[in-house]
Backbone bond lengths (Angstrom), bond angles and torsions (degrees), N, CA, C in turn:
res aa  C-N    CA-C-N  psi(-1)  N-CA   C-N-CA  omega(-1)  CA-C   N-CA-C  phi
1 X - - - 1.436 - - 1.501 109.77 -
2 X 1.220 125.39 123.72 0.928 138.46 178.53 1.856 123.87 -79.15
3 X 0.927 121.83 137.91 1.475 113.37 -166.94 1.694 97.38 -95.91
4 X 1.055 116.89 156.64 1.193 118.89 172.03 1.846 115.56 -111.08
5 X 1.149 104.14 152.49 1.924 103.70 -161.63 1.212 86.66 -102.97
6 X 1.669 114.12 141.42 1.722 120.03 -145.71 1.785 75.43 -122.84
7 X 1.537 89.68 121.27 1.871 117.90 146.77 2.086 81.98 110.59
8 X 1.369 130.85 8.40 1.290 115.87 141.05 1.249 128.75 -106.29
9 X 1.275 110.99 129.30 1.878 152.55 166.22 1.533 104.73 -70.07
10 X 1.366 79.22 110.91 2.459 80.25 160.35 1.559 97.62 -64.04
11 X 0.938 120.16 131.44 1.826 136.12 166.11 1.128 111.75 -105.37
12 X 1.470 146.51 110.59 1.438 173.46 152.44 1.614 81.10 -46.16
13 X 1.247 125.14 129.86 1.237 165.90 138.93 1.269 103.68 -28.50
14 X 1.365 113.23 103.05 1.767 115.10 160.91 1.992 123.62 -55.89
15 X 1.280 104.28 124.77 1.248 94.87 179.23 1.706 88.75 -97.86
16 X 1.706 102.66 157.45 1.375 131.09 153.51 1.382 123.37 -23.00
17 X 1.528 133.38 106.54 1.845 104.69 177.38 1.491 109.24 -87.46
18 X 1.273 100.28 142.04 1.548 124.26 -139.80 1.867 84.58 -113.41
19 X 1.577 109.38 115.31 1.608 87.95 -176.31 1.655 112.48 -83.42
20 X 1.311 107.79 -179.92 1.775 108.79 -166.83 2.064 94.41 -75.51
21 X 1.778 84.57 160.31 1.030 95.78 -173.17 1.644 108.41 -63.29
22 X 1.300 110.76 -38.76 1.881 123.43 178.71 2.182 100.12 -29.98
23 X 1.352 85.22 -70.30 1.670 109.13 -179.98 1.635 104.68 -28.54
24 X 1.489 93.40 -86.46 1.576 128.52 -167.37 2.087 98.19 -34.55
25 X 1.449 108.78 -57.38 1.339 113.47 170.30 1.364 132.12 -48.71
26 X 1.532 99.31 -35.94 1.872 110.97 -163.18 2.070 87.78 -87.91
27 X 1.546 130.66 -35.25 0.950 111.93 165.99 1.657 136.20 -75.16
28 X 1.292 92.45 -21.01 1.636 105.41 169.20 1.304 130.51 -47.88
29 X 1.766 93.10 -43.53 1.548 90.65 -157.38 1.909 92.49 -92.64
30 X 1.152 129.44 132.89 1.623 143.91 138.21 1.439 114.67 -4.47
31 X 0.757 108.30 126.29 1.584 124.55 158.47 1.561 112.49 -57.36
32 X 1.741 123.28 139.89 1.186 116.50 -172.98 0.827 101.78 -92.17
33 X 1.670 123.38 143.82 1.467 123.22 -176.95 1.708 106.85 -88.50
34 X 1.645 138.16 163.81 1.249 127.43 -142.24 1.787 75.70 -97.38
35 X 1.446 89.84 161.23 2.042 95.65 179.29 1.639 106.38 -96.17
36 X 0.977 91.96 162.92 2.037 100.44 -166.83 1.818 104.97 -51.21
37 X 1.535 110.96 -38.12 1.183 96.95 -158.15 2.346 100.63 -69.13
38 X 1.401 110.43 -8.68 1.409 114.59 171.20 1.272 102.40 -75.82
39 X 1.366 122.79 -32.72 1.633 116.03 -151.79 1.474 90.71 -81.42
40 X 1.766 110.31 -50.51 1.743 117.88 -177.77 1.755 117.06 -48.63
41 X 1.622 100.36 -28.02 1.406 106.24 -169.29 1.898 112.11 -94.32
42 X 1.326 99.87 -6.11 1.654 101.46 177.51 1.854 104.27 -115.40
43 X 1.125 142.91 -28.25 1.141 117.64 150.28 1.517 144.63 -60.05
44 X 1.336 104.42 -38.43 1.948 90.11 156.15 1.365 127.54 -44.52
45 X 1.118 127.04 -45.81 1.408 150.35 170.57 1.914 100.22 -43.32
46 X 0.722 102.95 -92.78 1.442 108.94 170.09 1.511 120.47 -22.82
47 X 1.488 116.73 -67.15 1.321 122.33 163.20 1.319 123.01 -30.83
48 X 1.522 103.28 -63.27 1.631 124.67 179.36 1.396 96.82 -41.66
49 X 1.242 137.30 -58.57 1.479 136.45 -162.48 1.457 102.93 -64.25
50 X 1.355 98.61 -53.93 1.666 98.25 -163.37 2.052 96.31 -70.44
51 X 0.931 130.93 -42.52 1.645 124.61 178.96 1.565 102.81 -50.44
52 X 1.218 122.27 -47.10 1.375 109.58 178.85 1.764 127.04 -75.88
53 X 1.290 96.42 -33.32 1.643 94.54 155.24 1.270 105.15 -63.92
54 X 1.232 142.66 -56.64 1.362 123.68 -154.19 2.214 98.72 -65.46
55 X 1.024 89.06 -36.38 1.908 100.57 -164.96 1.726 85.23 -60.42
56 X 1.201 126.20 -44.00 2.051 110.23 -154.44 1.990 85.12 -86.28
57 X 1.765 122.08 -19.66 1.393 100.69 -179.08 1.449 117.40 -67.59
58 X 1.504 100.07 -30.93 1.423 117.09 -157.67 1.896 100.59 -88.81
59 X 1.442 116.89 -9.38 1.625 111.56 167.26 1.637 108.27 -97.60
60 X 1.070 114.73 -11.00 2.060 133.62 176.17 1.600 95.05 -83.73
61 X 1.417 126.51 -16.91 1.343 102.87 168.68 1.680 101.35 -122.19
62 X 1.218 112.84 8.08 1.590 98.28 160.72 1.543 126.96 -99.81
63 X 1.661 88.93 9.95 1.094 91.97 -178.48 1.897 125.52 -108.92
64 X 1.781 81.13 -5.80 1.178 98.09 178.04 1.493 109.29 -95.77
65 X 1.502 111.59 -37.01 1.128 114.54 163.27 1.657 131.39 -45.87
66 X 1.596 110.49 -37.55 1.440 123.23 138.02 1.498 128.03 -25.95
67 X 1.225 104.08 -71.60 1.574 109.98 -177.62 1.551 111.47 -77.85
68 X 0.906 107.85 -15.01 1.894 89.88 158.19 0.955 126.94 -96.23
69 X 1.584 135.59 -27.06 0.998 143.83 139.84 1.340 118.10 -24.35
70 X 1.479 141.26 -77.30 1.030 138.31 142.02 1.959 143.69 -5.70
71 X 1.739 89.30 -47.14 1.704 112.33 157.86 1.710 117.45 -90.48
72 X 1.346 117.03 5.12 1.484 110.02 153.33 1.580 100.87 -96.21
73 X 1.402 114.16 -62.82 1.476 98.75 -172.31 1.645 115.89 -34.75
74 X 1.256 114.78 -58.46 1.340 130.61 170.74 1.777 99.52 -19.20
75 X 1.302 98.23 -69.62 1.758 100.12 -166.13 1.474 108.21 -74.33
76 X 1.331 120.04 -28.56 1.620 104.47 158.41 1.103 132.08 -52.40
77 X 1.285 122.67 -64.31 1.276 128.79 155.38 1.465 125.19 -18.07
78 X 1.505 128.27 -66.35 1.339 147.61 159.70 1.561 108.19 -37.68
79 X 1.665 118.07 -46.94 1.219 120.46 -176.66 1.733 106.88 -82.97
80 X 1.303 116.54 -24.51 1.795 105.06 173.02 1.406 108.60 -80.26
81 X 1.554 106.44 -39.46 1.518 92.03 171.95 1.584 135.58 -47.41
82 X 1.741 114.69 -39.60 1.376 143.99 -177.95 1.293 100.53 -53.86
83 X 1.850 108.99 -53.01 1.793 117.19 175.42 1.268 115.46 -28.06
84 X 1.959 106.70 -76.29 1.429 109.99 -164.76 1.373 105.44 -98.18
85 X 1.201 123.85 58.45 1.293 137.64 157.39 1.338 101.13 -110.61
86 X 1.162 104.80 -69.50 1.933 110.72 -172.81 1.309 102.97 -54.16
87 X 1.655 113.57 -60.13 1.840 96.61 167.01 1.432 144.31 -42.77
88 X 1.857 110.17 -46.15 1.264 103.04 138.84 0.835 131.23 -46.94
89 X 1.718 156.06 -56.26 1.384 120.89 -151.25 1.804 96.50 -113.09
90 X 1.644 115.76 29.31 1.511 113.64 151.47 1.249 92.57 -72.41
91 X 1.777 119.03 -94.74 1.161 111.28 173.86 1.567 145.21 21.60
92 X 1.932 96.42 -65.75 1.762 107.99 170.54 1.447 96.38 -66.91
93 X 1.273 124.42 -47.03 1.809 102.91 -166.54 1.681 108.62 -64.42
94 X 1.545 107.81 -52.93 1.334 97.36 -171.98 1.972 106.74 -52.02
95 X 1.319 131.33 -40.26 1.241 112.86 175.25 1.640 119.22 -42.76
96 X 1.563 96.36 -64.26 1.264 116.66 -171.80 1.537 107.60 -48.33
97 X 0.760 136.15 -18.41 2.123 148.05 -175.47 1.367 100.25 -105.53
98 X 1.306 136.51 -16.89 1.462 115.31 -160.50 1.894 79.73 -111.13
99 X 1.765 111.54 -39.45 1.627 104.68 160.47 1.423 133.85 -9.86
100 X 1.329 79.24 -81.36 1.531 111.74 174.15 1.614 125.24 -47.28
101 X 1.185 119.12 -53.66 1.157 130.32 134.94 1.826 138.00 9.72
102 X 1.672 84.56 -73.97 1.109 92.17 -163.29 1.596 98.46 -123.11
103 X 0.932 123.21 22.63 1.420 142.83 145.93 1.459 113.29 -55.83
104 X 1.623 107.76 -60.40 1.473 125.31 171.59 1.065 100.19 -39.13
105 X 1.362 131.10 -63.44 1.774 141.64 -147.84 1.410 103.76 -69.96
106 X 1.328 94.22 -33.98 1.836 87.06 -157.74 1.759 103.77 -54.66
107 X 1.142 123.97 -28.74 1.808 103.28 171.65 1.758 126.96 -68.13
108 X 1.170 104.95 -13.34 1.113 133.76 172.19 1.649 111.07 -67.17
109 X 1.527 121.40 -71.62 1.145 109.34 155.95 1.100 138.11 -66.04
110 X 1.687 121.16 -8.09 1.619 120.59 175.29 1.770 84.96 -71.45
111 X 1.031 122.33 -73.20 2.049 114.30 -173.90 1.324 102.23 -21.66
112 X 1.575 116.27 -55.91 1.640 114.93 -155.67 1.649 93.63 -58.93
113 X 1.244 132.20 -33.20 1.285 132.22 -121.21 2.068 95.78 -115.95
114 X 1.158 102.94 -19.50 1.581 120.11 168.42 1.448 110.90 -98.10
115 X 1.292 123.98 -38.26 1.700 130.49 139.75 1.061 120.50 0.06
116 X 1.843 105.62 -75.96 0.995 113.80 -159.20 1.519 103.37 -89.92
117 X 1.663 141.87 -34.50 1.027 138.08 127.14 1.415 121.36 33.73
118 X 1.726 98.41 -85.13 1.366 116.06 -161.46 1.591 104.13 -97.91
119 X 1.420 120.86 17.12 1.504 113.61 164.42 1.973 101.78 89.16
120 X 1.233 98.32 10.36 1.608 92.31 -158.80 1.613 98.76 -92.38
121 X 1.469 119.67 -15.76 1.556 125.01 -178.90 1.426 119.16 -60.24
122 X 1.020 123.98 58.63 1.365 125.23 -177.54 1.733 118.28 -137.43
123 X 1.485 96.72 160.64 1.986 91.79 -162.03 1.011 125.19 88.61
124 X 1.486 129.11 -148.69 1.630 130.16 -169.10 1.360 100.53 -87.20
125 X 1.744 102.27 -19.87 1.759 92.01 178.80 1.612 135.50 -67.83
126 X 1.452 85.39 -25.60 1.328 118.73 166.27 1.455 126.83 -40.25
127 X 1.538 101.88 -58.04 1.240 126.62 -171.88 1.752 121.50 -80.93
128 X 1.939 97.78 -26.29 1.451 118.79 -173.82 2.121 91.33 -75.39
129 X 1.401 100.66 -42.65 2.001 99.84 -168.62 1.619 93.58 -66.83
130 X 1.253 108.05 -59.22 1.564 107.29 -164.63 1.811 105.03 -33.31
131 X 1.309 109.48 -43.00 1.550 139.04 -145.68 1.688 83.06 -72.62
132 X 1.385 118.64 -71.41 1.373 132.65 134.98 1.860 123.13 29.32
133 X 1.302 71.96 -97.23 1.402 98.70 -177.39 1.545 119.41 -55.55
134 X 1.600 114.40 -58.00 1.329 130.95 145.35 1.751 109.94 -4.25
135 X 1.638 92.43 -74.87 1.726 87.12 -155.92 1.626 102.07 -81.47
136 X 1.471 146.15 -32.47 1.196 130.46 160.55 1.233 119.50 -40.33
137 X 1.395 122.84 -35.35 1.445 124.49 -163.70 1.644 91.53 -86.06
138 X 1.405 134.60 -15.74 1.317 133.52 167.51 1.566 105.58 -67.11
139 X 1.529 125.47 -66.55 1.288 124.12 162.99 1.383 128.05 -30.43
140 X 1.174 127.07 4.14 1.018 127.67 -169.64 1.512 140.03 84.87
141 X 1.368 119.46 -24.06 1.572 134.69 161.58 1.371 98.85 -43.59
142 X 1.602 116.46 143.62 1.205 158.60 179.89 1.886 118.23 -146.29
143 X 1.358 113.87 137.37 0.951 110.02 177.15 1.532 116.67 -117.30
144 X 1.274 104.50 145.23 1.839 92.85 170.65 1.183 112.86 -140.70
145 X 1.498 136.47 -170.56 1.260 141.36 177.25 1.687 97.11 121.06
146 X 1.302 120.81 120.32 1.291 130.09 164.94 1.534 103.79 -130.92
147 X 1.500 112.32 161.61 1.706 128.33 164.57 1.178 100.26 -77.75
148 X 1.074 96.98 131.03 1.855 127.41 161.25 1.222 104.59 92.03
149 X 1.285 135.47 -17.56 1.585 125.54 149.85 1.744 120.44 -24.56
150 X 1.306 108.91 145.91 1.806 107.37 -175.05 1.830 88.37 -84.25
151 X 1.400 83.92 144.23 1.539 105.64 174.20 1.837 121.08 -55.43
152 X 0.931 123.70 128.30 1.472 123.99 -172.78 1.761 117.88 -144.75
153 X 1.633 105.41 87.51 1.141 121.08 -172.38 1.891 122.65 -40.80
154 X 1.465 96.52 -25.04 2.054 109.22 159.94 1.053 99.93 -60.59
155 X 1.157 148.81 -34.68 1.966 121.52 -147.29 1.696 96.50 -146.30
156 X 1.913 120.64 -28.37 1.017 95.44 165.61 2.048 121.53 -112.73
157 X 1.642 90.24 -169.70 1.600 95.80 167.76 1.451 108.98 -135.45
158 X 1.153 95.25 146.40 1.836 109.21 -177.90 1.413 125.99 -112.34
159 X 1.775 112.35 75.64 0.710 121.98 161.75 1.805 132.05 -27.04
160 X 1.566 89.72 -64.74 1.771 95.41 -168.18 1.622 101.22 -125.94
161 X 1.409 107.60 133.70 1.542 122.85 -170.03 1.670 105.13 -98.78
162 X 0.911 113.88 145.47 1.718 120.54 159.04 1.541 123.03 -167.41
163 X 1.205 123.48 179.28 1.707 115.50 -171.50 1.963 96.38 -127.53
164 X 1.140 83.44 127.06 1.836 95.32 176.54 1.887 113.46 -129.12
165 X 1.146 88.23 113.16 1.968 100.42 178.25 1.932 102.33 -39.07
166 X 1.130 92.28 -53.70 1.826 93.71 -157.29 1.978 92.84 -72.71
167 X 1.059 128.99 18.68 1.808 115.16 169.08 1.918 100.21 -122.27
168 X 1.514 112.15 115.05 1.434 92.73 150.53 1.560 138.44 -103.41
169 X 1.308 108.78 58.62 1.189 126.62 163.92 1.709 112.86 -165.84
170 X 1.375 99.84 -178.36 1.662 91.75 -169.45 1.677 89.73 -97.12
171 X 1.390 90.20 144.73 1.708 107.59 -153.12 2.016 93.05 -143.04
172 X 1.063 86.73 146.70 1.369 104.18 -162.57 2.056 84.70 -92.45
173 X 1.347 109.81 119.33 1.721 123.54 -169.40 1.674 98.32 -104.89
174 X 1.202 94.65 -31.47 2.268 90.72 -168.38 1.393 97.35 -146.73
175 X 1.660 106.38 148.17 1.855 122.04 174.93 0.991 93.40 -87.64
176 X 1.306 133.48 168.70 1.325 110.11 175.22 1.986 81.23 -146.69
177 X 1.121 109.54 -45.74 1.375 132.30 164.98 1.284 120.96 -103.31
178 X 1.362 161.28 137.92 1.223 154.97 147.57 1.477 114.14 -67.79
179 X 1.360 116.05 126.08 1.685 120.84 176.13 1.792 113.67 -76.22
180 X 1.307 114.12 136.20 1.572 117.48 169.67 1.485 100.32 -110.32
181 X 1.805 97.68 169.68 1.300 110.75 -166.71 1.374 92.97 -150.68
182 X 0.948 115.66 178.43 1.935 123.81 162.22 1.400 93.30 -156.00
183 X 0.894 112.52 116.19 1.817 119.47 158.96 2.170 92.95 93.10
184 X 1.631 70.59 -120.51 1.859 97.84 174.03 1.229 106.43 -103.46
185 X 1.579 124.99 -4.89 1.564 129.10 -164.47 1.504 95.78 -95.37
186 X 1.360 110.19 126.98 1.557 117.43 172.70 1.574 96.50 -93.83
187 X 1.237 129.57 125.78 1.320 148.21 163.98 2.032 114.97 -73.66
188 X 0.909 83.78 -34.35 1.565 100.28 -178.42 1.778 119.11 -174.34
189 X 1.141 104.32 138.56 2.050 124.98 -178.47 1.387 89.51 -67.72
190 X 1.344 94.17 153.28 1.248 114.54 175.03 1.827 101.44 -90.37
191 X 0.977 104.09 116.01 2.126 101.97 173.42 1.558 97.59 -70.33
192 X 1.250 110.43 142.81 1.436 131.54 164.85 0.998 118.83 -158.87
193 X 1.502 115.48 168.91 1.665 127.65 -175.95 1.573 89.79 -114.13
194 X 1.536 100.56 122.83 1.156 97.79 146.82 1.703 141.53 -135.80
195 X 1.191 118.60 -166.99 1.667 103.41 -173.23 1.976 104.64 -140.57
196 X 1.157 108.74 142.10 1.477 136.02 -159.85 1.677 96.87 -97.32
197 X 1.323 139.91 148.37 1.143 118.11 -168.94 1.662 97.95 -112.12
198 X 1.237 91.43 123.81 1.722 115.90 169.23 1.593 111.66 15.85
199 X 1.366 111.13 116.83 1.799 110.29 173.77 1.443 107.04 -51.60
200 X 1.587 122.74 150.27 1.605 91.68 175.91 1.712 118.60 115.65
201 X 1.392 100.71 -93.46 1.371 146.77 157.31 1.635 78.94 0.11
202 X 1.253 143.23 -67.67 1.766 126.40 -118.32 1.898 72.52 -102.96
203 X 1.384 115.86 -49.35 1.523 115.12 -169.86 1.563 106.69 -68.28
204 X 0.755 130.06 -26.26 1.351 119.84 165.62 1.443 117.13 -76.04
205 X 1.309 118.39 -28.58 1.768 97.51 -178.45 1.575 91.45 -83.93
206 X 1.313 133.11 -37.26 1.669 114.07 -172.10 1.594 106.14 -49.99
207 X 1.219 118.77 -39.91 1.348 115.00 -176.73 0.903 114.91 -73.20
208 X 1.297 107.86 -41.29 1.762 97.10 163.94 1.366 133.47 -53.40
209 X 1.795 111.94 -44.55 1.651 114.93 -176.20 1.638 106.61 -77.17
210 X 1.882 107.92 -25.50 1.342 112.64 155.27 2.083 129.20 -17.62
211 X 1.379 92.96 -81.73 1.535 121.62 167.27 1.073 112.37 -45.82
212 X 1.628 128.41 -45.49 1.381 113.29 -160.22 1.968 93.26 -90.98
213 X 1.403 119.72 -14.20 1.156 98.75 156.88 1.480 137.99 -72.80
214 X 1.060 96.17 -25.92 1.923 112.06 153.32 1.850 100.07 -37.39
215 X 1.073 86.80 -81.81 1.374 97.34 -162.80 1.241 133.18 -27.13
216 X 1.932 107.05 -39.18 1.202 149.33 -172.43 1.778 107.14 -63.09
217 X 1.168 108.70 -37.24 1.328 126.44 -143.27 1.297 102.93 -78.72
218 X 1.608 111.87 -80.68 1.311 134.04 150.66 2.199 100.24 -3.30
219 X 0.915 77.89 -85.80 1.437 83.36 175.82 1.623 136.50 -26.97
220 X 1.392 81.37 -56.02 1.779 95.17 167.09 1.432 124.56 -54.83
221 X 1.251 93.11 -59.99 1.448 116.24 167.11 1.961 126.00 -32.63
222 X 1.331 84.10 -63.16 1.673 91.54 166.61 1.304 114.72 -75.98
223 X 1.036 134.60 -6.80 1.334 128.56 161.21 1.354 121.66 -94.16
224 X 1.330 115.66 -22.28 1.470 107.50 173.51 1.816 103.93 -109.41
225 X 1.588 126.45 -37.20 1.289 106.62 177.85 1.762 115.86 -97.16
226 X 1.799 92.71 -156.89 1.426 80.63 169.81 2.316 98.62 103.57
227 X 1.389 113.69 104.94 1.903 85.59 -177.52 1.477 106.68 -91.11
228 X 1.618 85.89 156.77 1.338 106.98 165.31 1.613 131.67 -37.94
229 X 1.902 120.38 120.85 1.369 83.85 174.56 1.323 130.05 -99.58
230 X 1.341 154.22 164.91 0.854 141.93 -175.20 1.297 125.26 -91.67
């Protein structure tokens, strides 16, 4: 007789749980993959979206590219204008200062200029006007005014009036002052005397060149008409 060992159980062997065939099948089988004519019919679609986003990014920067383009020209423009502005009105100052200048002088050379006149330009003084003269005439000063030039109320002044037979027009007779200029800018008229030609004067020579066509005539006449005698 065999004793039996107290608190062990024969234990039947666990089998594996084995899942149902339903299960085991529905995981087996693969997933269907989609067929070309889905795959052909969902990428255009896609594309299409993304081409038109790219097309409205790519007109958002030509359009910006536009407007700056536009705001440089803008500021070039603004900045060449600024150029010959400031250059113009350097320009006006340096005139306007070298004017001024020699505005002062001009009594200075009217002395030099009666100086020399009266024989008195001679010596170091001589050499100091010449010296003078030189560097204004570098600045640009010019002088004008000659006798017998026609009178011209822009550049001259008419001191002293009179009437002379031998001018037919009013004619500048005496300098009396010499006129300066710088550039196109007259600084000062030239003073002169001038003379108007004789009241009179124009009716008397017509009558005169009048007559001598008289004279002429007669002449012609007998020499070319008149018949032959025989």
């Amino acid at each position: 007789m065999t004793e039996e060992t107290p608190g062990f159980d024969e234990q039947q062997p666990q089998q594996p749980d084995v899942p149902s065939s339903g299960a085991a099948s529905e995981d087996a089988e693969p997933k269907a993959a989609p067929s070309s004519s889905e795959q052909e019919g969902a990428a255009p679609a896609g594309d299409t979206g993304q081409n038109a986003a790219l097309v409205a990014q790519l007109d958002q920067v030509r359009t910006a590219l536009g407007e700056r383009t536009a705001d440089l020209q803008r500021l070039q423009a603004e900045y060449q204008n600024y150029r010959r502005r400031v250059e113009r009105d350097r320009i006006a100052v340096k005139e306007i200062a070298i004017a001024n200048l020699l505005t002062e002088l001009l009594p200075v050379l009217d002395d030099i200029g009666r100086a020399r006149e009266h024989g008195e330009l001679v010596g170091g003084f001589k050499s100091v006007a010449e010296s003078l003269e030189t560097t204004v005439a570098k600045m640009g000063l010019q002088q004008f005014g000659k006798e017998g030039e026609p009178f011209d109320p822009t550049i001259h002044e008419a001191l002293m009036h009179s009437y002379a037979p031998d001018v037919t027009e009013t004619t500048c007779v005496a300098i009396l002052q010499p006129g300066y200029r710088i550039g196109e800018r007259t600084i000062r008229p030239a003073r002169v005397a001038v003379a108007e030609p004789q009241p009179g004067a124009q009716t008397v020579k017509a009558a005169e060149d009048t007559s001598t066509e008289e004279k002429a005539e007669p002449a012609e006449n007998k020499e070319s008409g008149g018949p032959e005698e025989g």
